[in-house]
C-alpha positions in Angstrom: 0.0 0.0 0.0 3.1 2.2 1.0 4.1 1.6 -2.6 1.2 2.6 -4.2 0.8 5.9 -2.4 3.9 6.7 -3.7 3.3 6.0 -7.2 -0.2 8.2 -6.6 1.6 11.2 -5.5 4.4 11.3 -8.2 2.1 13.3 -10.6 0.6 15.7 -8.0 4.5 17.0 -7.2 5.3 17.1 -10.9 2.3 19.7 -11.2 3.3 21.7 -8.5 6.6 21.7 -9.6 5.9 23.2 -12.8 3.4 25.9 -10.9 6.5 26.8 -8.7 8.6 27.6 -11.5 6.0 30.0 -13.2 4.9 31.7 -9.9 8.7 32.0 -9.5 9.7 34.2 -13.1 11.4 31.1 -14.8 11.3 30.8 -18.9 8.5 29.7 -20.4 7.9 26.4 -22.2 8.1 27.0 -26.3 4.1 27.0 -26.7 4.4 29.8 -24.4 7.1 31.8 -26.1 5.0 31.1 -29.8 1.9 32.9 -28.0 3.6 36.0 -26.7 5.1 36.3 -30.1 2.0 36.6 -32.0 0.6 39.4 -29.7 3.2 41.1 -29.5 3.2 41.3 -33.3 -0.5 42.1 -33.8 -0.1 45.0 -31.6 2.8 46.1 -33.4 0.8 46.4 -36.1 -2.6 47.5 -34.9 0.0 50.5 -33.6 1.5 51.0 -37.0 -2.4 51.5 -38.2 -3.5 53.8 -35.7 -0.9 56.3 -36.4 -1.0 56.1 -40.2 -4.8 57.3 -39.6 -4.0 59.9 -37.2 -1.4 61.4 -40.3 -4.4 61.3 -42.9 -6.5 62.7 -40.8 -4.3 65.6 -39.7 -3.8 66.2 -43.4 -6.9 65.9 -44.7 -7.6 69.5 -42.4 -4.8 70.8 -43.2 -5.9 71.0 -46.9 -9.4 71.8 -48.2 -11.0 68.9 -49.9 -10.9 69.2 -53.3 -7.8 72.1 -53.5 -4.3 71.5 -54.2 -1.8 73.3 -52.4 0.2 75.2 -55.2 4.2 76.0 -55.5 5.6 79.0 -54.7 6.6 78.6 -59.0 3.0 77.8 -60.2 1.1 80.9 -58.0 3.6 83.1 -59.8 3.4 81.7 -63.2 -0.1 82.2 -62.8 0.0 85.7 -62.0 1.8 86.3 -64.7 -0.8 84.8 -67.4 -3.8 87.2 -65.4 -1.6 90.2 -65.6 -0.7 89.5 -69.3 -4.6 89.2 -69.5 -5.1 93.6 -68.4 -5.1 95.5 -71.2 -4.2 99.7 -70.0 -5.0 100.5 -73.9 -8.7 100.2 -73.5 -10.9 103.3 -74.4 -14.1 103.8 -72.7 -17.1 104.7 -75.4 -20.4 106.0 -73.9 -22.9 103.6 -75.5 -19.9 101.7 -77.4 -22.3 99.6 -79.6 -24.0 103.3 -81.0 -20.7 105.3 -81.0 -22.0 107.7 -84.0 -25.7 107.9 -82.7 -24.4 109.3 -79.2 -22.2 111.7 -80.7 -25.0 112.9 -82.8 -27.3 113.1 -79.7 -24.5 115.5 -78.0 -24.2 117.3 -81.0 -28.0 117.7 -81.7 -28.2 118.6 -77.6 -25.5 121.7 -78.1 -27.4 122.8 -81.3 -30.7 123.2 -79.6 -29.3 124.9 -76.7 -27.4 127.3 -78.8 -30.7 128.3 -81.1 -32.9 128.6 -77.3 -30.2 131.1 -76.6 -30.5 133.2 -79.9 -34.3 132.9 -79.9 -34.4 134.3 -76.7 -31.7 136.8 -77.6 -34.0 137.8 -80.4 -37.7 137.7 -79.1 -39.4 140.5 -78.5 -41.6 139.7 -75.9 -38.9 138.2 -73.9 -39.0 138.3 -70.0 -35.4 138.9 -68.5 -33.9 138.7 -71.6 -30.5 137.7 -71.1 -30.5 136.7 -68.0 -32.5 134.2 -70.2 -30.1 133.8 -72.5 -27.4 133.0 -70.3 -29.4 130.2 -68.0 -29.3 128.7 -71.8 -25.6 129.2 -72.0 -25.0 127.5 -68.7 -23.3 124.2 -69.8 -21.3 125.5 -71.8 -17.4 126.1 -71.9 -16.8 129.8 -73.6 -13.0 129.0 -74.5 -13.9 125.9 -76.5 -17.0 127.0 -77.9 -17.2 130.4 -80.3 -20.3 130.2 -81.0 -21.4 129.8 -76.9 -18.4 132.5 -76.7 -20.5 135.1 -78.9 -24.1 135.1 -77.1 -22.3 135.1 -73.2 -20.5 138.6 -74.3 -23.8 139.7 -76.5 -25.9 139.1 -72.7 -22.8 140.7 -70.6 -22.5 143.6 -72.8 -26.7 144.2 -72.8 -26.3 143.6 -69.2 -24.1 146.3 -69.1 -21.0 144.2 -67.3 -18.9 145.9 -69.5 -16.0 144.5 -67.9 -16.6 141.1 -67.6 -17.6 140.9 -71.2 -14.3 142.3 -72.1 -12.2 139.9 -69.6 -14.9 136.3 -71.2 -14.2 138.0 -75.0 -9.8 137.6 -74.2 -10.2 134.0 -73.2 -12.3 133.2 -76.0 -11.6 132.8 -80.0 -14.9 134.2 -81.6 -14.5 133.9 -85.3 -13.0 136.8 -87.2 -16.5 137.7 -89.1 -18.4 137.8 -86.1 -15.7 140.7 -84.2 -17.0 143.6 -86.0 -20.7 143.0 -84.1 -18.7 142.1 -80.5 -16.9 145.4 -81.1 -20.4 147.4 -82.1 -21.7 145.7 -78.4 -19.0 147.3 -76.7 -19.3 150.9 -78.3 -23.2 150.9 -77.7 -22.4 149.2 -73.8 -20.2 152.1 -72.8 -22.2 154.9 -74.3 -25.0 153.8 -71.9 -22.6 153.5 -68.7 -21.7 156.6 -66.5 -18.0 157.9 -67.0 -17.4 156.4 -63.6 -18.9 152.4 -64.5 -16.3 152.1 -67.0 -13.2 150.0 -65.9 -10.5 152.6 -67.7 -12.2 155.2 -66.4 -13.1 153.7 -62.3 -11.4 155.3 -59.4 -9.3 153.3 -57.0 -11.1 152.2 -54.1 -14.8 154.2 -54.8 -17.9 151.8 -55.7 -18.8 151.2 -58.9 -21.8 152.9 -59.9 -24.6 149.8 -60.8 -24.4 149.0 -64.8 -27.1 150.3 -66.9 -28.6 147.5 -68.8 -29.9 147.5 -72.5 -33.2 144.8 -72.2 -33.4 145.2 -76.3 -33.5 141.9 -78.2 -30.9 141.3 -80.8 -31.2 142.5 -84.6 -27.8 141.6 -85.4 -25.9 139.1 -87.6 -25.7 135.4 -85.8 -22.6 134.4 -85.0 -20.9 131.8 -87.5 -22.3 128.5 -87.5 -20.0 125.7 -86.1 -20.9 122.0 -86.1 -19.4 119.2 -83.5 
């Protein structure tokens, strides 16, 4: 019996045995070794996934979908191409598909305000005659137009502003045919004026006597005829 107890406890020590040795840090067996190998391995790589993720994903906010990032090169090459595109040459045309119908239309606009003025230069029955004739004038630039040149020293000089129609005749070029009547204003102007309204005659520092006006309407020549 002695025996056989023996033999029964053989394989209860072997177990403990082996227990001992892995409660106390020893190596091991192989099957062991093959386990921790292949977890070791597929963490390794579930790492290596992880961060290959996190780059793409970083990335994809760095950059807008759908926009490459351009060289330095290209961003210049392509402001060269729009700039070569500007073109400083270009002339602006009021109405540029009816060039010839809108310079007709300022042409025909001038004409009519010119023949207002000389019709109300002329009319008999004329209220504030060239007071009228000058609120006709109004748009107009004396020293590039003779004709608009001719009526604004006709209404000065029947105004009796002797002076400024001289000063508004010397910026002006009214046409050689016409200076005969300007000079026939300025005779019949100063024989209406007191000795002391005219500008030759005018003491330094007294006030001007007011201008005598000439309301008459105009029975002279018209001025010569220019078209734009």
């Amino acid at each position: 019996m002695l025996v056989a107890f023996g033999f029964a406890l053989a394989p209860m020590e072997a177990h403990a045995i082996e227990g001992a040795g892995a409660a106390s840090g020893e190596e091991p067996r192989p099957a062991d070794k093959a386990v921790t190998r292949k977890t070791t391995k597929a963490m390794a790589v579930k790492k290596r996934k992880k961060v290959t993720t996190t780059n793409q994903q970083t990335e994809a906010a760095k950059s807008p979908p759908g926009r490459a990032k351009l060289s330095r090169a290209a961003r210049l090459r392509a402001a060269r191409e729009q700039a070569h595109t500007i073109n400083d040459n270009v002339e602006i045309t009021p109405f540029p598909s009816h060039a010839a119908a809108a310079r007709k239309a300022l042409a025909q606009n001038r004409r009519d305000q010119l023949d207002d003025a000389e019709r109300a230069a002329r009319d008999p029955q004329q209220d504030d005659r060239w007071q009228t004739v000058l609120f006709h004038l109004r748009g107009f630039d004396s020293r590039a137009d003779a004709e608009a040149c001719f009526w604004r020293v006709i209404a000065y000089y029947r105004l009796g502003e002797i002076g400024r129609a001289r000063t508004i005749r010397q910026s002006c070029e009214i046409a050689t045919k016409d200076q005969p009547v300007i000079e026939k204003e300025d005779v019949l102007s100063a024989s209406l004026q007191p000795a002391t309204a005219l500008p030759e005659l005018a003491s330094a520092g007294e006030r001007a006597p007011a201008p005598v006006p000439n309301p008459a309407g105009y029975e002279g020549a018209a001025p010569t005829r220019l078209e734009r």
